[in-house]
C-alpha positions, 0 to 999 in steps of 0.5 A: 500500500503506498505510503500516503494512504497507510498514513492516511488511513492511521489518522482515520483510525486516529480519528476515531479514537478520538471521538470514542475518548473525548465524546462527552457522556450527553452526546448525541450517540446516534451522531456518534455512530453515524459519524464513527460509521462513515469514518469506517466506511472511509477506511474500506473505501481506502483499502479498496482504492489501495488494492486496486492501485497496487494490484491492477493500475500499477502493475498495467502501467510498468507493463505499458512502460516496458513496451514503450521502452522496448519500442523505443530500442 
C-alpha cells in the first residue's frame, strides 16, 4: 500500500479514537455512530482504492512502460 494512504488511513483510525475518548457522556450517540460509521466506511473505501492501485493500475502501467521502452530500442 503506498505510503500516503497507510498514513492516511492511521489518522482515520486516529480519528476515531478520538471521538470514542473525548465524546462527552450527553452526546448525541446516534451522531456518534453515524459519524464513527462513515469514518469506517472511509477506511474500506481506502483499502479498496489501495488494492486496486497496487494490484491492477500499477502493475498495467510498468507493463505499458516496458513496451514503450522496448519500442523505443
Amino acid at each position: 500500500m503506498n505510503n500516503f494512504w497507510c498514513c492516511q488511513n492511521k489518522n482515520l483510525k486516529e480519528l476515531k479514537n478520538i471521538l470514542i475518548r473525548y465524546c462527552p457522556n450527553n452526546a448525541d450517540v446516534n451522531l456518534l455512530n453515524d459519524a464513527l460509521y462513515d469514518i469506517y466506511r472511509c477506511e474500506q473505501e481506502l483499502e479498496s482504492h489501495c488494492m486496486i492501485e497496487d494490484y491492477v493500475f500499477t502493475p498495467a502501467v510498468r507493463k505499458l512502460e516496458r513496451r514503450v521502452k522496448d519500442n523505443e530500442r
